[in-house]
N, C-alpha and C positions, 0 to 999 in steps of 0.2 A: 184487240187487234184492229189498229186502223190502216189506213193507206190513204198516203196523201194525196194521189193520185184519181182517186176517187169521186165520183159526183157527187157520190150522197152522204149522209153527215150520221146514218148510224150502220149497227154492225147487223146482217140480219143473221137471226140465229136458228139455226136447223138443229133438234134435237136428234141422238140416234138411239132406239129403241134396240134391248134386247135379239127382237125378234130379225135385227136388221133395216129396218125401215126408217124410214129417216121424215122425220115432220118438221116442215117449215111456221113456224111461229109466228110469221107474218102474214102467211095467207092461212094457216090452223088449217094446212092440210098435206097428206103425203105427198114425197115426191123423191125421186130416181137421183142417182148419179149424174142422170145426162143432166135432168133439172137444174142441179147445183153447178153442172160446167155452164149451162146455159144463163145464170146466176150472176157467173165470173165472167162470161164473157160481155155480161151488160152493165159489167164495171162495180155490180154490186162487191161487199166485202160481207164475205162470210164466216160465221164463227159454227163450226161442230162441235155436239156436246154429248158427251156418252151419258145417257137418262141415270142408268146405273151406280158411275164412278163418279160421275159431276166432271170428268177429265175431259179436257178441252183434246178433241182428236182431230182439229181441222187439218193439219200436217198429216195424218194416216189418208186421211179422207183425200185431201188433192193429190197425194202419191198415188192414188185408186184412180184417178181421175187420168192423171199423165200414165199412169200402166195403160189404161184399157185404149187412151191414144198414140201410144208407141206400139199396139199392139194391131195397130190398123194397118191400111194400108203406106202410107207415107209417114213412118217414123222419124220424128225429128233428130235422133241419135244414133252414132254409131256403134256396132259393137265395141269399137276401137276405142270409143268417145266413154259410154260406158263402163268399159273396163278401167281404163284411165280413174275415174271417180272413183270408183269401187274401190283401188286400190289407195286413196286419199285419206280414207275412213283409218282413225285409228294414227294417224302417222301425225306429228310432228306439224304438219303443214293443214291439215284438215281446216281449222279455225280459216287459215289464210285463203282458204280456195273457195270455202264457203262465200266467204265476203268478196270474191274476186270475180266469182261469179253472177253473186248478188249487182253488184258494178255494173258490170259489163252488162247484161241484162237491162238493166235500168237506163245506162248510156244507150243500149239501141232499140228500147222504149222512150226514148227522149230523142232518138234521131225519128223516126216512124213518126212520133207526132209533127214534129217541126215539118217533115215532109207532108204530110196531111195539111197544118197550117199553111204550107206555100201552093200547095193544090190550092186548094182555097184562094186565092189572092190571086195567081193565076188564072183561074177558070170562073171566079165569081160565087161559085159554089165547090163543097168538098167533092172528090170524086164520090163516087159510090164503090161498092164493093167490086163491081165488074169490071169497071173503067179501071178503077185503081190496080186489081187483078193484072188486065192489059198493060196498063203502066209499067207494073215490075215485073213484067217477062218482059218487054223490051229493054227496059235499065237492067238487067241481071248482070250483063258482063261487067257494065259501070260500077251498080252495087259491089258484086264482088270483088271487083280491084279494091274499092272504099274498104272494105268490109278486110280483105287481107293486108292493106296499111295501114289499119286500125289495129288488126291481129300483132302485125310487126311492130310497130311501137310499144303495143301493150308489152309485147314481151322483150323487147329491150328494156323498158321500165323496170319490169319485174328483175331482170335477168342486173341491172345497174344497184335496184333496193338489195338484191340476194349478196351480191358483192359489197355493199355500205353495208349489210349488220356481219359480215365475216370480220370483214376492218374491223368493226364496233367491237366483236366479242373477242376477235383477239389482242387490241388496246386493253381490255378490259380484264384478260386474263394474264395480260404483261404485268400487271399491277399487283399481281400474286407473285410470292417468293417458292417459286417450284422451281424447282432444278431443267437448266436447259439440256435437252438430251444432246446427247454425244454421238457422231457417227462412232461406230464400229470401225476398227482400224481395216484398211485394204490390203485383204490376199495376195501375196503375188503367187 
């Protein structure tokens, strides 16, 4: 598991023990859930490993990690938002939401930085957390407009590709010799 995005050039691997405890392999000593967020938030990339199975659980492990931060105070999801997913599992579209979300994600990881890079450029140095903080509570309404013409494109995109593969499969199933159905004669 790499990421490009990454500083550093290997994977650090946290074993997970039976007992529940989780050992970091790089420093050969225990350490918490928070540790592993605290891990990912300094861009490390982490790999979980069940001692037992040999089964790479890092996908269980950061599910653990977003539960016990949706379970705080300022949840980044809504029920609404939630459910919506939930109902994704399973269907037809699941593949395509995955990677849609994956995208999108990664596009406003890629806007975040550039805006960091022009902090920089701007003030000579990066903001820090506080400043930057300050920053996007005064840009919140800006952001948000940005943030909902972003939204609106996207799903006109989506909503223009969902209309091109209808076209597609029905060219495609013209090309079959199936019988064209018939209306039903009209009642008077």
């Amino acid at each position: 598991m790499t990421n490009t995005n990454n500083t550093h050039d290997f994977v650090r691997l946290i074993k997970k023990y039976p007992n529940r405890r989780l050992y970091d392999t790089h420093t050969s000593a225990y350490i918490t859930l928070a540790d592993v967020k605290q891990l990912i938030l300094a861009n490390e990339t982490v790999q979980v490993v069940d001692v037992k199975s040999n089964e790479d659980i890092t996908r269980s492990v950061l599910l653990q990690i977003i539960l016990e931060e949706e379970a705080g105070d300022v949840p980044m999801f809504s029920a609404d938002a939630l459910t919506s997913i939930i109902r994704f599992y399973g269907s037809a579209m699941q593949g395509l939401m995955g990677s849609y979300l994956e995208k999108n994600i990664t596009a406003f990881i890629e806007i975040q930085e550039r805006m960091a890079e022009q902090s920089k450029g701007l003030y000579g140095a990066q903001l820090g957390p506080e400043a930057w903080a300050q920053f996007m509570a005064s840009q919140t309404p800006v952001l948000q407009n940005a943030m909902n013409n972003y939204i609106d494109q996207s799903k006109n995109l989506f909503v223009q590709m969902q209309d091109q593969m209808q076209g597609q499969a029905l060219n495609m199933f013209t090309a079959f010799p199936f019988p064209t159905p018939t209306k039903p004669p009209k009642k008077d």
